[in-house]
N, C-alpha and C positions, 0 to 999 in steps of 0.2 A: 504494500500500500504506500511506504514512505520512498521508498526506492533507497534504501540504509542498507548496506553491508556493515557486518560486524566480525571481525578475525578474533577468535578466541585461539590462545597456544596454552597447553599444556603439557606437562610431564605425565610419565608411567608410575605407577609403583609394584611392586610384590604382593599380594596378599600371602602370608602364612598361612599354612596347611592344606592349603588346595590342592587337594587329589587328583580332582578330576575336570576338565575346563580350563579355559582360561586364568593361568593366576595373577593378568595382569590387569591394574584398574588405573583409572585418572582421578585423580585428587580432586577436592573441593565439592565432593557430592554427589549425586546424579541430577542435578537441574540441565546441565549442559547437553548429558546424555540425551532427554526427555523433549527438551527443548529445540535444541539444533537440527536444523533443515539437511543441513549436509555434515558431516563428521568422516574427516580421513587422518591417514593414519601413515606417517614420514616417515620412513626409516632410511638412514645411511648406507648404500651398498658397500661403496669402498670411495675410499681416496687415490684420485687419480694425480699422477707424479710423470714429471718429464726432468730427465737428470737429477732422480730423485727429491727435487721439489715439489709438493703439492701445486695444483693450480686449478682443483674442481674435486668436486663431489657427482657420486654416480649414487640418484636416488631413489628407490621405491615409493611409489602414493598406491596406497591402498585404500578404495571409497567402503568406510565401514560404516555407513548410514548414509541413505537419499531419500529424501524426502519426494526430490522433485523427477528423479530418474532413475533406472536401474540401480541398483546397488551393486556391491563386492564386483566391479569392477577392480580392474590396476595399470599401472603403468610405472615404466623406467623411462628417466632421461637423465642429463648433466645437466648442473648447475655450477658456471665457472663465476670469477671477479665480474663478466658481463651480463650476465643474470642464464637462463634455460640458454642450452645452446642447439639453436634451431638447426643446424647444418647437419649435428650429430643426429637428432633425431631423425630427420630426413633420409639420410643414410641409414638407420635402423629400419625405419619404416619403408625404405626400397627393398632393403635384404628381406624383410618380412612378407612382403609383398610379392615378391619373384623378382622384383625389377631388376634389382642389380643378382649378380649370383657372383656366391662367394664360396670358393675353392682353398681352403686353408685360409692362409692372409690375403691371398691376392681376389682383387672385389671386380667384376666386368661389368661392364654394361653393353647388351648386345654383344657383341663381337670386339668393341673394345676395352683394353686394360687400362683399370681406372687408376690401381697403386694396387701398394704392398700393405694394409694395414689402413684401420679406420681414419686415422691421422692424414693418413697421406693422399687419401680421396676425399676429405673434407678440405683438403688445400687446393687439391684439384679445382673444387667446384668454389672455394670463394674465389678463384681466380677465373674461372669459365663461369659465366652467370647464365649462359647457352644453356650451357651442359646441365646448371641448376635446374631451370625452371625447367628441360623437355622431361628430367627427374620427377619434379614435384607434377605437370601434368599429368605422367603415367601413373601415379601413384591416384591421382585425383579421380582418372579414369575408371582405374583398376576399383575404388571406391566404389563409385556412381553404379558401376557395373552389376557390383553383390548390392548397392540397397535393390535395384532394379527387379533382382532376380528373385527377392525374397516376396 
């Protein structure tokens, strides 16, 4: 009605002697549980390191309450210093998708070789913005296609 977003964070705890279930809960109650439209659930897959320095986070959301659309969905992407890094995604979601196929490290597209490794096709493609978007269309397609068919 107000058009208000509200971002509530909180921590995990432990409960002691939980046999059986979940023994993990979120502090301060259950209002939030009760109350919240949507409730997901962050977790850290790993820290990602280039010459052993960090410089992103690879992270799990899992939708553990919707109110407004399916639920227990998930999804993985990176989160580096420049916020979601849409390139990596892209490249996850071609692989997923058929578009690109990937053979050990080395990732094609079509008939051609894109690199050796996730890194080195997302440099590809910030530098071919060509190469980007005929990427991002097929994936677009390949979408459109399966809602189509359902």
């Amino acid at each position: 009605k107000s058009g208000t977003t509200i971002i509530f964070t909180n921590q995990l705890r432990l409960k002691i002697g939980i046999m059986f279930g979940n023994p993990e809960t979120t502090t301060g109650g259950m209002a939030l549980k009760f109350y919240a439209s949507i409730r997901m659930d962050v977790r850290k897959i790993e820290t990602l390191k280039k010459n052993n320095v960090p410089y992103g986070t690879r992270v799990r959301v899992k939708i553990v309450k919707n109110k407004i659309a399916p639920p227990f969905k998930d999804a993985e992407f990176t989160i580096t210093g420049d916020g979601i890094d849409k390139l990596d995604g892209l490249v996850d979601a071609a692989i997923a998708a058929g578009i690109l196929t990937k053979s050990g490290a080395f990732i094609r597209f079509e008939e051609r070789m894109l690199g050796q490794g996730k890194e080195q096709v997302k440099d590809l493609l910030k530098e071919d913005e060509k190469l980007m978007h005929q990427i991002a269309k097929a994936i677009e397609q390949k979408i459109l296609v399966k809602k189509d068919t359902k």
